[in-house]
DSSP file (Angstrom, degrees, kcal/mol; ACC not computed):
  #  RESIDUE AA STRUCTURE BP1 BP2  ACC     N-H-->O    O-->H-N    N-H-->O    O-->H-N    TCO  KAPPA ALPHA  PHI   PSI    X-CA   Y-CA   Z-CA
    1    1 A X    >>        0   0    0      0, 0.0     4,-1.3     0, 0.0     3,-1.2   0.000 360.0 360.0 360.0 -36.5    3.1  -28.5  -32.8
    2    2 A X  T 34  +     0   0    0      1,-0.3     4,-0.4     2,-0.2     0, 0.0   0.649 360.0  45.0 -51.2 -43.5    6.1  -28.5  -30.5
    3    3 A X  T 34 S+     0   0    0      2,-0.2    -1,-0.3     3,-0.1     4,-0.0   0.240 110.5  54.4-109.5   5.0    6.5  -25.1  -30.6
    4    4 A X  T <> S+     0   0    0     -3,-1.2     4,-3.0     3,-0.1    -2,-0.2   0.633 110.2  51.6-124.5 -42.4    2.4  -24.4  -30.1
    5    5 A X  H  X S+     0   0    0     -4,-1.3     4,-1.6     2,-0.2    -2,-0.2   0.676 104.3  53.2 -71.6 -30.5    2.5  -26.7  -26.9
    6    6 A X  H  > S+     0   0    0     -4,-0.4     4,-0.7     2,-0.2    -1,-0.2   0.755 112.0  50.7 -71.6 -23.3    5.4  -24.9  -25.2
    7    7 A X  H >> S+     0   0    0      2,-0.2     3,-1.1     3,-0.2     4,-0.9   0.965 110.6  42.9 -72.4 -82.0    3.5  -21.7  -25.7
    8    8 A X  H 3X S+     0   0    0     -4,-3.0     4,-1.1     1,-0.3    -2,-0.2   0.594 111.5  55.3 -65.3 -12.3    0.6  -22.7  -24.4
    9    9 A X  H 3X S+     0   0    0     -4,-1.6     4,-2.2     2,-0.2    -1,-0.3   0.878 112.2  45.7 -60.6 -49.3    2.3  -24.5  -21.3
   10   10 A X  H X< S+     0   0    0     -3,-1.1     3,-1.1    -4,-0.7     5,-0.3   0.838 106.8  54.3 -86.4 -90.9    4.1  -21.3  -20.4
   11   11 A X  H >X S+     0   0    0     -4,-0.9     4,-1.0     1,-0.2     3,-1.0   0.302 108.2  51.0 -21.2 -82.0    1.2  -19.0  -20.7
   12   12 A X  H 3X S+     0   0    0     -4,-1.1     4,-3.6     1,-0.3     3,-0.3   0.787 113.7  46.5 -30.2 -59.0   -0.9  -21.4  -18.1
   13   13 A X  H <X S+     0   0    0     -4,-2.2     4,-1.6    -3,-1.1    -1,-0.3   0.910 115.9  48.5 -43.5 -65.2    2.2  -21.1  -15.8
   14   14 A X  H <> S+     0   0    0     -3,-1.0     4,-1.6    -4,-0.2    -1,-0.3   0.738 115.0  39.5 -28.7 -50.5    2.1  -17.4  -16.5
   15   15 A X  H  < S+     0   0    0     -4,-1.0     4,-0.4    -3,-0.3    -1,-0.2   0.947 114.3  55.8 -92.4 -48.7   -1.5  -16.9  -15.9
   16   16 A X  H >X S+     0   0    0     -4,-3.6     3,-3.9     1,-0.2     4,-3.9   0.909 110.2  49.7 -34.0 -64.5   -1.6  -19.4  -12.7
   17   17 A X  H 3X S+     0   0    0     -4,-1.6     4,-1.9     1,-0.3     5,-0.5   0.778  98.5  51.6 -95.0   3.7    0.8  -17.6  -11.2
   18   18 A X  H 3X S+     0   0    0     -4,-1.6     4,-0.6    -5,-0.3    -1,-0.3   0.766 111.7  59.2 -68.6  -4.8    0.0  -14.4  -11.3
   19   19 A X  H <> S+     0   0    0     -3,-3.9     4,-3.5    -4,-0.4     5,-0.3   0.864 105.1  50.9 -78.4 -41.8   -3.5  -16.0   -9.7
   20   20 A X  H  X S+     0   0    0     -4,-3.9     4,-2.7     1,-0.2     5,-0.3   0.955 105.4  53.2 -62.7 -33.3   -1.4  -17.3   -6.9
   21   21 A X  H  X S+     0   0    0     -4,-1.9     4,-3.7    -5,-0.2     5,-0.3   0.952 118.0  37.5 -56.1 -49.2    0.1  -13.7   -6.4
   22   22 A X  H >X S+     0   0    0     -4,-0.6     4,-2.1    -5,-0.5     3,-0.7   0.983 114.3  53.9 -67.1 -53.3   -3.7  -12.1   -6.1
   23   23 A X  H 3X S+     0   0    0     -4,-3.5     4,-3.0     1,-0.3    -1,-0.2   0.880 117.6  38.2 -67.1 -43.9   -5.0  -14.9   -4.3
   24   24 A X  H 3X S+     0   0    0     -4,-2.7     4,-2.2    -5,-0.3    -1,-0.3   0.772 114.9  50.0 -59.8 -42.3   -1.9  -14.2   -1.9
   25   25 A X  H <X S+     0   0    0     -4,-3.7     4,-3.2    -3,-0.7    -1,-0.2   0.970 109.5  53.4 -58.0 -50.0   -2.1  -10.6   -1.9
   26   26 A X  H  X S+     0   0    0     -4,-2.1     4,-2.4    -5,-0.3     3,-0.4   0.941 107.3  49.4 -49.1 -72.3   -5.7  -11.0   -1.2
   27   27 A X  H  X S+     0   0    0     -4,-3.0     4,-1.4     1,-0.3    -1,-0.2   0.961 106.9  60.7 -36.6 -65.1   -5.0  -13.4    2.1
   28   28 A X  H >X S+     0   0    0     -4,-2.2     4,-2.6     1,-0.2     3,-1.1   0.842 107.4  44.5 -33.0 -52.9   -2.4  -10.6    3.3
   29   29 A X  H 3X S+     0   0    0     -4,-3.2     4,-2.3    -3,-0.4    -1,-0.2   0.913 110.4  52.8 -65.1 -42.3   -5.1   -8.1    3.4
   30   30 A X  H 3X S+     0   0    0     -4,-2.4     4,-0.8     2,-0.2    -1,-0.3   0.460 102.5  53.8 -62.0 -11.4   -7.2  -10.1    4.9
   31   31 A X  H <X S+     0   0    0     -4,-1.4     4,-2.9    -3,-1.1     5,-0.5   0.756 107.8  53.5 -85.6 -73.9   -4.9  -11.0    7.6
   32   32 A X  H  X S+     0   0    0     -4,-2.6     4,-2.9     1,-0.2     5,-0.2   0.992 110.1  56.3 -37.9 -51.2   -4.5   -6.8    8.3
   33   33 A X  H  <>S+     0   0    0     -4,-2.3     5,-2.4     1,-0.2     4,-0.3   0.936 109.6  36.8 -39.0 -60.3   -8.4   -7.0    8.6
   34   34 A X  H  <5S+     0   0    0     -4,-0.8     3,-0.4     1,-0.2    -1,-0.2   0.894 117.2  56.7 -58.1 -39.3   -8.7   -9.4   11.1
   35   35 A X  H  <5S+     0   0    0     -4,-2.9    -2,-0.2     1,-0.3    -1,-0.2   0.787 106.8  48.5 -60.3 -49.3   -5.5   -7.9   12.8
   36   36 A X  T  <5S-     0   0    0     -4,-2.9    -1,-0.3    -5,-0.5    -2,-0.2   0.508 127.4 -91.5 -84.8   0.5   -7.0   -4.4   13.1
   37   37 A X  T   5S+     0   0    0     -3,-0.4    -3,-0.2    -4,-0.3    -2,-0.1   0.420  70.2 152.9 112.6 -12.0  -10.1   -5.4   14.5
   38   38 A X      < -     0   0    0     -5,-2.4     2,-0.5    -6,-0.2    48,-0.2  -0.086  38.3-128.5 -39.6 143.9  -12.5   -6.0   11.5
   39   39 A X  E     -A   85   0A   0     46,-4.5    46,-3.5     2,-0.0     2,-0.4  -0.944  17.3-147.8-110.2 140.4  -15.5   -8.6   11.9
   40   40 A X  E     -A   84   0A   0     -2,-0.5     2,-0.4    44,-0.2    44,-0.2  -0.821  11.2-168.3-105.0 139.4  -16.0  -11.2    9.6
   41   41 A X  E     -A   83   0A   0     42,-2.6    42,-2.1    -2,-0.4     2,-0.3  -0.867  21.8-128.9-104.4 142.1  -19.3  -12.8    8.6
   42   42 A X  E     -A   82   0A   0     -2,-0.4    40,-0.2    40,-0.2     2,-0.2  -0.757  18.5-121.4 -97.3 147.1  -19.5  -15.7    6.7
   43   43 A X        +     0   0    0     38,-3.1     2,-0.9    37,-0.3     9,-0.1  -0.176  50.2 165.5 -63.8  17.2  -21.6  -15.8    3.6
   44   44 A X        +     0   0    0     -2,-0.2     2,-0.3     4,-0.2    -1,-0.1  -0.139  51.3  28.9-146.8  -4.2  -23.8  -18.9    5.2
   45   45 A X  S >> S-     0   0    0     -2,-0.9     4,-1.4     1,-0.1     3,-1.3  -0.986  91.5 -97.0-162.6 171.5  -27.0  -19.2    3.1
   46   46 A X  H >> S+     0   0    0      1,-0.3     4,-2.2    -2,-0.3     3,-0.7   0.786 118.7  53.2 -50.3 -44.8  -27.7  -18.5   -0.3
   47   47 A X  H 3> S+     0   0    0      2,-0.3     4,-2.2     1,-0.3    -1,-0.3   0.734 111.3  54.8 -68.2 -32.8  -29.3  -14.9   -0.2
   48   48 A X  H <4 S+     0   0    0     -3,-1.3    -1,-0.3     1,-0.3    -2,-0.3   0.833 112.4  43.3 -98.0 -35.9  -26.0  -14.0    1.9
   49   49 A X  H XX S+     0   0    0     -4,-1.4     4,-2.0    -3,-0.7     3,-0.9   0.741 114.1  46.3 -70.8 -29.9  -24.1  -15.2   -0.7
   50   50 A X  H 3< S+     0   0    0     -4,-2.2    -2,-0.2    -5,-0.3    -3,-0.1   0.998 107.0  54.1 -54.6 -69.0  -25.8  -13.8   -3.2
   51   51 A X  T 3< S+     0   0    0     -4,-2.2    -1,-0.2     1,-0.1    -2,-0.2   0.461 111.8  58.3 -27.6 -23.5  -26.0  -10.4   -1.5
   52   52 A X  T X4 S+     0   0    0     -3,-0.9     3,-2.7    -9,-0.1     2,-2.0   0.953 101.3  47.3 -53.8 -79.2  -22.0  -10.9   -1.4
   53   53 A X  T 3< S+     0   0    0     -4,-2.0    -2,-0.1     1,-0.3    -1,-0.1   0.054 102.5  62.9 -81.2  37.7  -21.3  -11.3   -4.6
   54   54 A X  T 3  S+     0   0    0     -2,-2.0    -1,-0.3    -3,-0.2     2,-0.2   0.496  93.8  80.4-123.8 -18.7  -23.3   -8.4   -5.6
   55   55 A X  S <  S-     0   0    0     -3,-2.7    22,-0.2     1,-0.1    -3,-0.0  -0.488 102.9 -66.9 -75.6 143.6  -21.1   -6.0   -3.5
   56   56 A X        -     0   0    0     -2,-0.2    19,-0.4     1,-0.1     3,-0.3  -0.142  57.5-132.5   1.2 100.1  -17.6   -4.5   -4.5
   57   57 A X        -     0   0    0      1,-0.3    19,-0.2    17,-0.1    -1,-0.1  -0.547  69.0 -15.9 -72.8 141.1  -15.1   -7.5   -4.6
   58   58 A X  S    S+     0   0    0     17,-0.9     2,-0.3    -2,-0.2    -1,-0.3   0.889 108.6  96.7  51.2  50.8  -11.8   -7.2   -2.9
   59   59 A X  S    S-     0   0    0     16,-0.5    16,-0.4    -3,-0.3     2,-0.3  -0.783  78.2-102.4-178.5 151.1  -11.7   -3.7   -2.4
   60   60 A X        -     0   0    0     -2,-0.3    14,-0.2     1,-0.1    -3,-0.1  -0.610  32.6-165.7 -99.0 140.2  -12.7   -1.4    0.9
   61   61 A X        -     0   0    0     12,-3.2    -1,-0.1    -2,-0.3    13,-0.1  -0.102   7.9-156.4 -84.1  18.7  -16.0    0.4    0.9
   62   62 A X        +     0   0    0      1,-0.1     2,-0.2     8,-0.0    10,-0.2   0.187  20.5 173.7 -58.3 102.2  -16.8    2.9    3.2
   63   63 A X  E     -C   71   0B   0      8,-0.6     8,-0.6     6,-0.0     2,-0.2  -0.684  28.8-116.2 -62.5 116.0  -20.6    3.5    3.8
   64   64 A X  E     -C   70   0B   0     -2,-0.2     6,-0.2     6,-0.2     4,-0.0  -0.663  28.6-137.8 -76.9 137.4  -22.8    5.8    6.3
   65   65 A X        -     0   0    0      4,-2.4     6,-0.0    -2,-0.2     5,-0.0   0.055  25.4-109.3 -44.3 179.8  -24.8    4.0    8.5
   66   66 A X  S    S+     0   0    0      2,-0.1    -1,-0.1     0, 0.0    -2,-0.0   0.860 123.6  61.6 -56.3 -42.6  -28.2    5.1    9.1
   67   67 A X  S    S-     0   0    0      1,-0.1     0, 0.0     2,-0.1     0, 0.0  -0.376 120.9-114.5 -57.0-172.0  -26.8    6.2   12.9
   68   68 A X  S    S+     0   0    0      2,-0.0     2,-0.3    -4,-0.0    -1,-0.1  -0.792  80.7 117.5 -12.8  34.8  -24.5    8.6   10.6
   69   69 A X  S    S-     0   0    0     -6,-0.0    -4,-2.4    18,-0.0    -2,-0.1  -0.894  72.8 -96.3-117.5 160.2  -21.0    7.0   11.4
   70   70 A X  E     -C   64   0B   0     -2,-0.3    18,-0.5    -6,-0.2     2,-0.3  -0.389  30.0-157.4 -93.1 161.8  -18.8    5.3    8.4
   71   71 A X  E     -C   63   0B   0     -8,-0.6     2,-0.7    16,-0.2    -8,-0.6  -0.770   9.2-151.5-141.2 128.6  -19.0    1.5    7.9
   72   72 A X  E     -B   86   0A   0     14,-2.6    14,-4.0    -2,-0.3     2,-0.3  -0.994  14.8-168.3-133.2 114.0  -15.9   -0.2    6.0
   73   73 A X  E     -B   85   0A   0     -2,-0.7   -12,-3.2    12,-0.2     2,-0.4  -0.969  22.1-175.9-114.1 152.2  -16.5   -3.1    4.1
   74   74 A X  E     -B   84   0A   0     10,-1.7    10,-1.7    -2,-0.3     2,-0.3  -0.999  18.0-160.9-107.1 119.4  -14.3   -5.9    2.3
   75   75 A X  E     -B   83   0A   0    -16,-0.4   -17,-0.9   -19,-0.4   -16,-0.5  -0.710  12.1-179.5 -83.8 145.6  -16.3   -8.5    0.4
   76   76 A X      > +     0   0    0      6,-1.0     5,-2.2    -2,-0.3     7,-0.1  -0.277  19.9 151.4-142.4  42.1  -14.7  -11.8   -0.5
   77   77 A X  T   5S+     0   0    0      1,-0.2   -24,-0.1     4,-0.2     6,-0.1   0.853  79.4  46.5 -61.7 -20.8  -17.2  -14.0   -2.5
   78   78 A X  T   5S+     0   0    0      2,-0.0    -1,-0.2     3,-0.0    -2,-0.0   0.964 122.6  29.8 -59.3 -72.2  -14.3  -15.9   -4.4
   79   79 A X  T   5S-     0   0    0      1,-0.1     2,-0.1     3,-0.1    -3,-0.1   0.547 137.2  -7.8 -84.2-139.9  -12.0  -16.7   -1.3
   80   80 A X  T   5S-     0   0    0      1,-0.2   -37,-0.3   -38,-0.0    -1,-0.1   0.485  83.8-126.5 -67.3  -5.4  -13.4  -17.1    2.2
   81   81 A X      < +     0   0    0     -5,-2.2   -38,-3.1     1,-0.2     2,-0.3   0.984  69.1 118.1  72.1  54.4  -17.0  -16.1    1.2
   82   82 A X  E     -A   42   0A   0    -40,-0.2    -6,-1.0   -39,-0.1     2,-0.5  -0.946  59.3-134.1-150.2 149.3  -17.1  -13.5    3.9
   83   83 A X  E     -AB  41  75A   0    -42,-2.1   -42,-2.6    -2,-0.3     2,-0.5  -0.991  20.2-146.0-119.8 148.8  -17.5   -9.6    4.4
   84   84 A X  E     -AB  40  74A   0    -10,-1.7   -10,-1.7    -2,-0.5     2,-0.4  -0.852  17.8-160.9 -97.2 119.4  -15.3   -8.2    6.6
   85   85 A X  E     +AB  39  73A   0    -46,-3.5   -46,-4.5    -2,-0.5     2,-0.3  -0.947  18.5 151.3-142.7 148.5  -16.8   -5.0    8.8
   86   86 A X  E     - B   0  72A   0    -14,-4.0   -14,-2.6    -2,-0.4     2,-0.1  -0.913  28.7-133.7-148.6 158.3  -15.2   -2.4   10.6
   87   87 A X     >  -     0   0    0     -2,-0.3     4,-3.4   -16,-0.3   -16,-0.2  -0.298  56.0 -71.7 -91.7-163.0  -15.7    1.4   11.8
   88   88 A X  H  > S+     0   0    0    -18,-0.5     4,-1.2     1,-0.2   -17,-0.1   0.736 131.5  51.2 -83.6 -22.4  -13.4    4.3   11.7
   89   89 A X  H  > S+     0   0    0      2,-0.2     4,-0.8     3,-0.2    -1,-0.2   0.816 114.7  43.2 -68.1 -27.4  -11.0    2.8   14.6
   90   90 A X  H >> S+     0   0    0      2,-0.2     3,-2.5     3,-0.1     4,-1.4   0.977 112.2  54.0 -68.8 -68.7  -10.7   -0.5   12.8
   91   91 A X  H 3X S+     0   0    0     -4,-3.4     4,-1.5     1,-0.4     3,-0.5   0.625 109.3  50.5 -46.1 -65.4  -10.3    1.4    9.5
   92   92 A X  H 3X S+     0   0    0     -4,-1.2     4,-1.0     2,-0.3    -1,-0.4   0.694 111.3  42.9 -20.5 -50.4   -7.4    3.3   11.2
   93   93 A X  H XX S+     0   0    0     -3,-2.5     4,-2.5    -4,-0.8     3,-1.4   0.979 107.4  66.0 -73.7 -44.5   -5.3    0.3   12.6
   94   94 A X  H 3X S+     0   0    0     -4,-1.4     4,-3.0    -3,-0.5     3,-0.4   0.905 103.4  38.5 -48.9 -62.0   -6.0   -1.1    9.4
   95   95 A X  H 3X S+     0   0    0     -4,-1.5     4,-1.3     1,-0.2    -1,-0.3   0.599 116.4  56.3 -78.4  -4.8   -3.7    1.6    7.3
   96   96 A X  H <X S+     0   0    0     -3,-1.4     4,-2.8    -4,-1.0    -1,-0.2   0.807 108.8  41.8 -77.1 -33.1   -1.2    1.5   10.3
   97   97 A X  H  X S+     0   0    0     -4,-2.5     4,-2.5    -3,-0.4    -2,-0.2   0.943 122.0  44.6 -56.6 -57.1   -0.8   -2.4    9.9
   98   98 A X  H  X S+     0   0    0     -4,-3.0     4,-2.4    -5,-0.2    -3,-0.2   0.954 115.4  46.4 -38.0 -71.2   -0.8   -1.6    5.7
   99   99 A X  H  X S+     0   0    0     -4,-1.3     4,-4.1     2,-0.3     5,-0.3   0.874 117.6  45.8 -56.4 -56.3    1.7    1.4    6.3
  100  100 A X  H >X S+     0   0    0     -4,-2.8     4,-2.2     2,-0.2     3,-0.8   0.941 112.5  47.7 -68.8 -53.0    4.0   -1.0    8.7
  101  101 A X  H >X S+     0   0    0     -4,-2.5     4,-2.0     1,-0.3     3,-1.2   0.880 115.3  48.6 -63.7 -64.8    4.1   -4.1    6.5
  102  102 A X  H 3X S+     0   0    0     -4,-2.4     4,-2.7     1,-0.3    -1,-0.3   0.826 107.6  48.8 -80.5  -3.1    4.9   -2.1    3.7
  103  103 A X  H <X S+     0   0    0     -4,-4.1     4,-1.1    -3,-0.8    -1,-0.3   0.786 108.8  56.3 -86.3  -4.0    7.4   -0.3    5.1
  104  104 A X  H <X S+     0   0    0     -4,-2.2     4,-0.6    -3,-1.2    -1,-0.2   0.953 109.7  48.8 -49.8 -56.7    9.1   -3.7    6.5
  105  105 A X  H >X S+     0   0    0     -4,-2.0     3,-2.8     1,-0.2     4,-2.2   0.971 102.1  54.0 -80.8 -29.3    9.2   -4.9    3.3
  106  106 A X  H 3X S+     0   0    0     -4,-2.7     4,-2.6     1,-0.3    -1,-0.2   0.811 114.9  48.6 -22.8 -40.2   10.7   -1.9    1.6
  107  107 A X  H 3X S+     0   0    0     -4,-1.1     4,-0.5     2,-0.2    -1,-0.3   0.396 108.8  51.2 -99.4  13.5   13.5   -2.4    4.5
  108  108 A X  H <X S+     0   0    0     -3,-2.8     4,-2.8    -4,-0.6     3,-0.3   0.779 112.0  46.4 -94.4 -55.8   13.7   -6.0    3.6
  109  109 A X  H  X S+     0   0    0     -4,-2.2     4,-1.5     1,-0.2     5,-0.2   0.938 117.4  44.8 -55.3 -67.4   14.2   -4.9   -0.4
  110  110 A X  H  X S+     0   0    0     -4,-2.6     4,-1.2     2,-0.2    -1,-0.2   0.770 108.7  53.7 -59.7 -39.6   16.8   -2.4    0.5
  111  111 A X  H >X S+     0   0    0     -4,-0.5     4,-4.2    -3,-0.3     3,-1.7   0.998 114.1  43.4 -52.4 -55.5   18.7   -4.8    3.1
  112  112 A X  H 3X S+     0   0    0     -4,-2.8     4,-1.2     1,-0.3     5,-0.3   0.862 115.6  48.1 -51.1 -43.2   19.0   -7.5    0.0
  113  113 A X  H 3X S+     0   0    0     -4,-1.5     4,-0.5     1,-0.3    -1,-0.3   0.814 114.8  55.4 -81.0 -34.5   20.1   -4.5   -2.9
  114  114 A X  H XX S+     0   0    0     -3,-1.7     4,-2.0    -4,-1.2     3,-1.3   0.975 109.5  39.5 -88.6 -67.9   22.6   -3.5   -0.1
  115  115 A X  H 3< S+     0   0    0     -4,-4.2     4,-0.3     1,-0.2    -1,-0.3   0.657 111.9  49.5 -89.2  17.0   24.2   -6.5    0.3
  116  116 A X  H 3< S+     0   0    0     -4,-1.2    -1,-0.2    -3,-0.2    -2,-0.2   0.302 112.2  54.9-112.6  18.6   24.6   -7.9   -3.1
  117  117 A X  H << S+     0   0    0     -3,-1.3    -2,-0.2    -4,-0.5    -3,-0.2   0.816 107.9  48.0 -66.9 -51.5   26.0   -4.4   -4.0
  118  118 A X  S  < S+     0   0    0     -4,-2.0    -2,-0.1    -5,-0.2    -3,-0.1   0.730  92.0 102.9 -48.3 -51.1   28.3   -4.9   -1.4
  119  119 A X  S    S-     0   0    0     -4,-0.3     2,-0.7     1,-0.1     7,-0.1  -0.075  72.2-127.0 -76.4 148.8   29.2   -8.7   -2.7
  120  120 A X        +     0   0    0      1,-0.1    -1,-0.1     5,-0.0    -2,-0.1  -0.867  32.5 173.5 -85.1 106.6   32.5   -8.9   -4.5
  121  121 A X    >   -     0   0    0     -2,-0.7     3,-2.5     1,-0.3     4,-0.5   0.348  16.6-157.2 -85.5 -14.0   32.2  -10.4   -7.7
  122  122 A X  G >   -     0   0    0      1,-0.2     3,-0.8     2,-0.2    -1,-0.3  -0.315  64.4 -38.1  62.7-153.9   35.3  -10.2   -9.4
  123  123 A X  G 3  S+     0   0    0      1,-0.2    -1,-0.2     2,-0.1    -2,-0.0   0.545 129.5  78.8 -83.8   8.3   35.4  -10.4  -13.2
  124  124 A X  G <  S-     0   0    0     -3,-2.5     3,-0.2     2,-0.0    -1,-0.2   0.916  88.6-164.6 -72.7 -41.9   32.5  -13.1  -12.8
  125  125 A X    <   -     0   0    0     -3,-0.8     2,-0.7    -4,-0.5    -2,-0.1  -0.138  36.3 -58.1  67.1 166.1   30.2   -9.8  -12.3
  126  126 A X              0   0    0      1,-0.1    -1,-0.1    -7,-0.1    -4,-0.0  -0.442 360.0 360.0 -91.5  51.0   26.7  -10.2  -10.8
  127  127 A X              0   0    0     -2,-0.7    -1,-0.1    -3,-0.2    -2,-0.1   0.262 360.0 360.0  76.8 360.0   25.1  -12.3  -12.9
């Protein structure tokens, strides 16, 4: 019983956080979005939510307009209940914002590997 409860306690932990990681990831993009120029609509009566949640979640869309010029959407029916819309200049800042954040954190991941390479451990070794 013991051993049935410990299980199912660490799976939940498990499964939570890997929700908090999407949910987080999620925010981050949305944060580029705003950044690069995107406009957000709120989902604000039913049909608009409905119509949301009927689109692509979480993931960018690019459409033609009627006018023939491309359209990028993000849907968000979970999390802020919003689509996010942009043209081809937003879309563009957007993958420069992407491109710089990751390559920040890449030089954040290399500083840390660098210096606990670095660190003198002695016979303790690194742990």
């Amino acid at each position: 019983m013991r051993r049935t409860v410990t299980t199912l306690l660490t799976f939940s932990l498990l499964v939570g956080g890997c929700a908090a990681m999407r949910e987080e990831r999620i925010h981050q993009k949305e944060n580029l979005l705003t950044a690069a120029g995107f406009r957000m609509k709120l989902a604000d009566t039913p049909q608009a939510l409905a119509q949301l949640q009927a689109m692509p979640q979480n993931r960018m869309i690019a459409r033609t307009s009627p006018d023939g010029s491309l359209v990028y959407t993000y849907a968000d029916a979970q999390g802020c209940k919003c689509l996010y819309k942009g043209f081809a200049p937003e879309y563009e800042q957007y993958k420069q914002l992407a491109l710089a954040k990751q390559l920040s954190q890449a030089q954040v991941e290399a500083a840390e590997a660098n210096e606990a390479a670095s660190m003198d451990w002695g016979w303790w070794g690194p742990w």
